[in-house]
N, C-alpha and C positions, 0 to 999 in steps of 0.2 A: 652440518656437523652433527653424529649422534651424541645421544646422550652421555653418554660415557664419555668420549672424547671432550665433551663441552670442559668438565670439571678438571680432566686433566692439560687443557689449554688455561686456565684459571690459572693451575697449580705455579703452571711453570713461568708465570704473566709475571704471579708473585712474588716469587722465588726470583726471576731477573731482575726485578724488582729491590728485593731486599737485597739482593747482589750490590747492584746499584750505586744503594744508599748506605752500604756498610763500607764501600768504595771510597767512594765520596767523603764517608766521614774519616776515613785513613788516612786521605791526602789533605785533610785540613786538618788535621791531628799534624800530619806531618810536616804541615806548614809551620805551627805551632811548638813544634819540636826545634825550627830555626830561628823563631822568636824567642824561645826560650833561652836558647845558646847563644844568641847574640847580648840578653841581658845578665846572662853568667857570667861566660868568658870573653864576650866584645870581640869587636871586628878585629882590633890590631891585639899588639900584645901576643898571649897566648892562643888569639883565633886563628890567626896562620898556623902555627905550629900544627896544631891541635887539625884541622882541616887538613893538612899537609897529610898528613900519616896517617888519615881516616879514610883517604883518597883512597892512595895504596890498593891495600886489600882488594878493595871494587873494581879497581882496573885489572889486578893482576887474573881475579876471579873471571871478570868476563872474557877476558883474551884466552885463558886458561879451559875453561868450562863452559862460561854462562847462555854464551853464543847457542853451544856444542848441544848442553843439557836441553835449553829450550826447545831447539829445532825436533830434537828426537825424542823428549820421553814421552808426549803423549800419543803420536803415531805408535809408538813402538808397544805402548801399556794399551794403550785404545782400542787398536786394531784389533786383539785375541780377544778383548773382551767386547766388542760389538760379536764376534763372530759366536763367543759364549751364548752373547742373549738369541741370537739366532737358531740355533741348530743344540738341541738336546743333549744330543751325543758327546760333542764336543763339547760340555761347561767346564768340566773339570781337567781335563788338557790343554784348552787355551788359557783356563787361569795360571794354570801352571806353567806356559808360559809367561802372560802378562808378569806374573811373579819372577820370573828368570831373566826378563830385560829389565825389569824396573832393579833388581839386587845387582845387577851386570852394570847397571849405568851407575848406581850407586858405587860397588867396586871401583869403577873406573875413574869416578871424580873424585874421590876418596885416595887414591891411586897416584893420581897428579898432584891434585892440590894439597893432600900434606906436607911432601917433600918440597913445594913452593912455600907453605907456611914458616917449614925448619930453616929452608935456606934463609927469607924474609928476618926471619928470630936472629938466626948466626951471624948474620951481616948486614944486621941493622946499622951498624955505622955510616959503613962506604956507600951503602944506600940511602942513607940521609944525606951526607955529603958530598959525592960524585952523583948519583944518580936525579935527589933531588933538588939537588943544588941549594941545598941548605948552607949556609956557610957562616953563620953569626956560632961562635963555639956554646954559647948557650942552649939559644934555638937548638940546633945540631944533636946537645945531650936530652933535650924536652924529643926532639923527634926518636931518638933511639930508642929511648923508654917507652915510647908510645907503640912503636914500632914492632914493637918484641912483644907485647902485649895483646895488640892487631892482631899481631900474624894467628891468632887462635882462630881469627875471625873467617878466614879465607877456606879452609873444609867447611865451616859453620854454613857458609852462603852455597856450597854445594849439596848440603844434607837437606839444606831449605828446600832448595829447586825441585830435585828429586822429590819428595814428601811431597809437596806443592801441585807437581805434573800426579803423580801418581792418584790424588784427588779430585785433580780437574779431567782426569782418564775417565774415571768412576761419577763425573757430573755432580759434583762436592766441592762446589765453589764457594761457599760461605766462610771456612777455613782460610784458604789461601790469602781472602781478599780482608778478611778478619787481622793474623796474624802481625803484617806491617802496624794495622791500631797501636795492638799490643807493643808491640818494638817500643813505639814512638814514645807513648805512655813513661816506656819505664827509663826512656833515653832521658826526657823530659824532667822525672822523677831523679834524674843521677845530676844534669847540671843543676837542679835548683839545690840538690844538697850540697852541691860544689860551695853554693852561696856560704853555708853555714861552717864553710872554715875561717872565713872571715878574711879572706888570702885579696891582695890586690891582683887579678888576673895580667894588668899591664905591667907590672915587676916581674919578669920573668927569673930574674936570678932569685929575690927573695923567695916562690914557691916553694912549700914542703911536698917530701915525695911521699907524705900521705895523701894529700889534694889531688897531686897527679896522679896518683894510685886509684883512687877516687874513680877519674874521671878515666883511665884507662882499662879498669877493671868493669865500668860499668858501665860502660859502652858495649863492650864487648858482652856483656851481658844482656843487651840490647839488641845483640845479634842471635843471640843465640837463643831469644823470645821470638824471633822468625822460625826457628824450629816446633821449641815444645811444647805449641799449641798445638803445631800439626801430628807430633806421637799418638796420641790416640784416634784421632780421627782417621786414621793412615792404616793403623793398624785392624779396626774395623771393617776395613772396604774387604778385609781375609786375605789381601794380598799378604803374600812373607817374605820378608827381606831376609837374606843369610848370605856371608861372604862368599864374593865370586868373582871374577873378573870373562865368562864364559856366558856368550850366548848364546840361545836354544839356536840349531840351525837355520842358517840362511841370515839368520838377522844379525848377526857380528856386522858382514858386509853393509847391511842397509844402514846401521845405528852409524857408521863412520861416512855414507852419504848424507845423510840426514843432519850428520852433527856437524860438516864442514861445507853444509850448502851456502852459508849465508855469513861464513867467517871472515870475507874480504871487509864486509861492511862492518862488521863488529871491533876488529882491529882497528880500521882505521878511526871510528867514532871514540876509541879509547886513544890512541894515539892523539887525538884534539883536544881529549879531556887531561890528558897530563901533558903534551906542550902548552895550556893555560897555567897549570899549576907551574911551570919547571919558568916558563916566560914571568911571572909573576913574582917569581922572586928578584927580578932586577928593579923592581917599582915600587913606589911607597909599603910601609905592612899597613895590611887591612886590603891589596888589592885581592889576593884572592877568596878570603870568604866573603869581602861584600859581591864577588863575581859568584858566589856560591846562592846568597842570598837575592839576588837578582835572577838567577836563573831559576829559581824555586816560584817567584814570581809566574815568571816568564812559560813554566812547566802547569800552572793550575788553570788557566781556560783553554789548554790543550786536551787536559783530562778530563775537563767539564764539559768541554762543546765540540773537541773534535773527536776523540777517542770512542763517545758510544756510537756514531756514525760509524765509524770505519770497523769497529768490532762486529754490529748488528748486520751489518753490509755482510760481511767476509762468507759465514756458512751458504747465503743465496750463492752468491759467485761462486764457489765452491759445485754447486749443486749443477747451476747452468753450464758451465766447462764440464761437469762431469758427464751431462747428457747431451755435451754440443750443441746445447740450444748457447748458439752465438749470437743471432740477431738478439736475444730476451738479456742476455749476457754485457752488449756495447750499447744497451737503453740505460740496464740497470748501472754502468758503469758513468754513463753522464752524467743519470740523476743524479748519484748518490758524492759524483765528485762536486756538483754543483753547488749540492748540499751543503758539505766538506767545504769547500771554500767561504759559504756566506759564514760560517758558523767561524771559522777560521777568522777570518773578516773582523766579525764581531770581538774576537778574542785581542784581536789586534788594537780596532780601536780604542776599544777598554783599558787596556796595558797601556798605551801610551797617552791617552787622557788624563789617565788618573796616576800618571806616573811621579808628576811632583809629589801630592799630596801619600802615595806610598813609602817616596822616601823619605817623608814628612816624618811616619810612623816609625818608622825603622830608625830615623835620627830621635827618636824618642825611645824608644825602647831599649836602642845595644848601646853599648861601654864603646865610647869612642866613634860613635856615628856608623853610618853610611855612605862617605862621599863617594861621589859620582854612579848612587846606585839608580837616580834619574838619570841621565845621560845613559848608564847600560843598559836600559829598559824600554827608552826611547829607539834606541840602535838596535835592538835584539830583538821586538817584538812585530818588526815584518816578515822576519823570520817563520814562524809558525805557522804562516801558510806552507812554505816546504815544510819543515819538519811533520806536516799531517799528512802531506800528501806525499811522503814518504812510507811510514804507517799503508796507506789508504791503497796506493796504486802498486807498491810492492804486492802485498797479499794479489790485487790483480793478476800482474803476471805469473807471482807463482802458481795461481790456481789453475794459467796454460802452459805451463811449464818454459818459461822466462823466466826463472829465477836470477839466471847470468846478467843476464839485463836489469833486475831490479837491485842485484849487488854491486854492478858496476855504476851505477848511477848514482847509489848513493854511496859509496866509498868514495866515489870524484868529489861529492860534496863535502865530505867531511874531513877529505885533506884537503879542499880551499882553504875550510877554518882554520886548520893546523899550521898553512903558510902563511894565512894573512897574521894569526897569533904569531906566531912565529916571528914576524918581522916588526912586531910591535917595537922592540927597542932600539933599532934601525931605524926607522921612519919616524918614533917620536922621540928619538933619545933618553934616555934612563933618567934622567932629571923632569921628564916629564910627570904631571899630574895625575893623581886617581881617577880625574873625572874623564882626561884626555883618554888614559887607558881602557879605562870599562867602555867609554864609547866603541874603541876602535874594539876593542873583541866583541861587543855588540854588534858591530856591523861585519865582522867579521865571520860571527855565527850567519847572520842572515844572509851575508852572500853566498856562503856556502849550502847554508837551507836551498837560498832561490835555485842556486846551480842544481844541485840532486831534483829538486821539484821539479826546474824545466827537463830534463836527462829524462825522468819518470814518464812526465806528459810524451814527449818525443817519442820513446820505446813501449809505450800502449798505442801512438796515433800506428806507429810500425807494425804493430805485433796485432793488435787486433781492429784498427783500420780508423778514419775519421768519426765514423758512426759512434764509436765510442767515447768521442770527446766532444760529443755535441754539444753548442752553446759555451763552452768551458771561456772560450777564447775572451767571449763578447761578455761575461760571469765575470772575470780575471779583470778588463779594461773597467767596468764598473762601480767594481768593489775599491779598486786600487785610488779612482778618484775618492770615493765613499770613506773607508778609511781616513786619505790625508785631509778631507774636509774635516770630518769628524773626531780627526784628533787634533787639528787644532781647533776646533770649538770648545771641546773639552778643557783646553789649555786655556780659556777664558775662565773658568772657574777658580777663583783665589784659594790661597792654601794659607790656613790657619799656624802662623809662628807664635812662637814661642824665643823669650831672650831671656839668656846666652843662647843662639841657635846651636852652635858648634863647640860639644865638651863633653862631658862627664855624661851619663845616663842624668835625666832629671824627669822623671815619669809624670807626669801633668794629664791627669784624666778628660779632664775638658779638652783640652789640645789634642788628645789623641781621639774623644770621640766626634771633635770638629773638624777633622779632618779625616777620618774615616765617612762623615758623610757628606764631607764636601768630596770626596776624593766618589763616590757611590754617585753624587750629582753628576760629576764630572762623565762617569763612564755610558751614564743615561744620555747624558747631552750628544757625547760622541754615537750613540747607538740610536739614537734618533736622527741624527743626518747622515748615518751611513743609511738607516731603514728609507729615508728621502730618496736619497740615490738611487738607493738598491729598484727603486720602482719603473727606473727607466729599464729594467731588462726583464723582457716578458715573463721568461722563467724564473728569477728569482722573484719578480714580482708575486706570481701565482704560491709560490713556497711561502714568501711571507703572509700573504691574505688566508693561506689554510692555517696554518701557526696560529693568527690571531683570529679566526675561525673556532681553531682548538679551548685555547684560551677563556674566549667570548662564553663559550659551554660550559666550561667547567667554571666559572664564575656563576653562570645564570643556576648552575644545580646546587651552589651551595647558597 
């Protein structure tokens, strides 16, 4: 490496770096954002409602756009602007375009998703009532008003995207990954002044429509802090946004291949996520936000442990498909799944170890508990091996052009979950329990995870031959003993109670920090007889010896 390049490898170390960890602290902000809400508004009571109509928006956006905007704006802004840095001639033509796709996609979701907002607002009723199957006449008038207030939110989440891509175009990722902080922050900031009306959140009829105003005003408020951090920064990069719904030539075409490659799987993943919501209303209240709080869980050592794998992975594969080095291409596809799974593994154990004592926490913290948010954490967290190697092996094949195959694999999985949710009140009948139900869409999710996982594996053994799934097999049999030992060992560590366990919020600081570290023992315990396990298989053995290699060093130097 010359000298020059030395500092600018530094640069960019530390810049991924601060990426990261600005990352990382968004999603524990945002973690934090659930804890908050749960000791505001509580599970049951007003947290249904209130979850109910926060959904919405999110769903209607991704099926709508969010799919559409990810796939395309930064090919679409990236492309003119790599070709700017390259060739002299062309700077100021290709910015001029990168500017005419990014203002076109803006147009265009701008375009859609308003008149999905107006409708949402107009007919807020029938859509709380037939759609979401809200049916208590309270409830029903809390979602309307919620509803009509949302609906601002849903261009909001479009104007993000766009902004968002357009800086990740231009390598101005601090932004993008910054802005959710901020969200969280001020969402955070809105339920705890919720507190200060002094309102009991589980009287629903007593509520003033200042409190609800409150809480619907500024939330949405909260959406729209996804935005106006990124205005300036956006503006900066010299791109210009100006109404248009017209693309520079040729690329209208591309921007509607790019924006509907990967829509099968998008749909269906929203389709799972509102038959839990619309099933959930036949079963106790408080099943679906504890089902909201359980998957937030179930979401943080995927971001932790599996996601920088499979992100740092993606640009090599990219690289190698692009110059047909295949053999360097189904090596690096082993490793990096092998990787992927130990680390997966790990997230696994973890989650279910220390699952008691999480819902220990959570039965401390929210208005009216958490039941069965153990039992949904237990059932959802084998899960996460698919759900990563979803992520992991999709990007695979798109980068040899199998896309078909990695939408098809994972849309099968994620209408498993929708039928298995689906049949919950069938199979357990409606008088059934919180804890009954979060199990069953716990395991509900995971079989559907496992389905698209195994789908994924099958069409890379296919598409780019065994070579590429070297060791995976014998990785998979390992970890799977490794995990169930290691979570029930974990399950030998006691969980500090507290009496009355089940009632009212009663915040007992001891209690909770006795069991945040018995619940931290627990997940050690469990990660110490997976790491046993893990040593019967060559290769993950050699992964772990370098790790605590790594480790060993950076200890000795400080």
């Amino acid at each position: 490496m010359t000298q020059a390049r030395a500092p600018r490898a530094q640069t960019v170390a530390s810049a991924a770096l601060l990426i990261t960890l600005v990352t990382l602290a968004s999603r524990v902000v945002g973690f934090g954002r659930w804890l908050a809400q749960g000791w505001s508004i509580g599970s049951d009571g007003l947290g249904d409602p209130f979850n109910t109509a926060n959904m919405l928006p999110n769903v209607l956006f991704e099926v709508a756009a969010g799919g559409a905007l990810a796939g395309a704006i930064i090919p679409l802004v990236a492309g003119p602007l790599s070709r700017a840095a390259l060739t002299a001639e062309g700077t100021a033509e290709s910015r001029a375009i990168a500017s005419r796709n990014a203002s076109a996609l803006l147009g265009w979701s701008l375009a859609v998703l308003v008149p999905i907002g107006v409708v949402v607002a107009v007919f807020a009723r029938p859509i709380a009532v037939d759609l979401l199957n809200v049916q208590h006449p309270v409830e029903a008038d809390i979602v309307t008003g919620f509803l009509r207030v949302f609906a601002l939110q849903i261009p909001l989440y479009g104007v993000a995207v766009v902004l968002g891509g357009v800086l990740q175009a231009h390598k101005r990722f601090f932004w993008p990954a910054f802005s959710p902080l901020v969200s969280s922050v001020v969402v955070i900031g809105v339920y705890l002044g919720f507190r200060l009306f002094g309102e009991n959140p589980q009287d629903l009829a007593a509520l003033s429509g200042q409190a609800l105003g409150w809480l619907a005003w500024g939330t949405t408020a909260g959406v729209a802090f996804l935005v106006l951090p990124l205005l300036l920064p956006a503006y900066r990069t010299g791109l210009r946004l100006r109404p248009t719904l017209r693309f520079p030539a040729g690329d209208g075409a591309r921007a509607a291949r790019l924006a509907f490659a990967g829509i099968g799987a998008v749909v269906a993943q929203q389709l799972a996520v509102f038959f839990v919501l619309r099933t959930s209303q036949y079963f106790p209240a408080g099943t679906y936000t504890v089902f909201n709080y359980t998957q937030q869980v179930y979401l943080l050592p995927y971001a932790v442990l599996a996601f920088p794998i499979a992100t740092s992975a993606f640009p090599a594969f990219t690289e190698h498909a692009a110059h047909q080095r295949l053999d360097a291409l189904r090596a690096m596809v082993a490793t990096t799944t092998r990787a992927l799974l130990l680390a997966a593994a790990a997230g696994v154990a973890m989650v279910i170890a220390a699952a008691p004592q999480i819902g220990t926490v959570f039965d401390l913290m929210v208005t009216g508990d958490a039941p069965g948010m153990v039992e949904g954490l237990t059932w959802m967290a084998p899960g996460l091996v698919g759900f990563a190697l979803i992520l992991h092996l999709s990007r695979v094949l798109y980068t040899i052009d199998r896309g078909r195959a990695a939408v098809a694999a994972t849309a099968v999985g994620w209408l498993v979950v929708t039928i298995g949710v689906a049949l919950a009140p069938t199979v357990l009948g409606r008088d059934a329990t919180q804890h009954a139900v979060l199990a069953w869409f716990g395991g509900s999710m995971t079989l559907g995870m496992l389905v698209a996982g195994a789908g994924l594996l099958a069409a890379v053994r296919r598409h780019l031959g065994a070579a590429a799934l070297t060791g995976v097999p014998l990785a998979l049999g390992v970890l799977a003993v490794g995990v169930a030992l290691g979570g029930l060992a974990g399950w030998l560590v006691p969980v500090h109670l507290t009496a009355p366990y089940r009632g009212q919020v009663r915040f007992d600081g001891g209690a909770l920090a006795a069991n945040l570290g018995l619940g931290v023992a627990a997940a050690l315990v469990a990660l110490a007889v997976l790491g046993a396990v893990t040593l019967a298989d060559p290769g993950l053995r050699g992964r772990l010896l370098g790790i605590g290699r790594a480790v060993g060093r950076r200890l000795r130097r400080r």
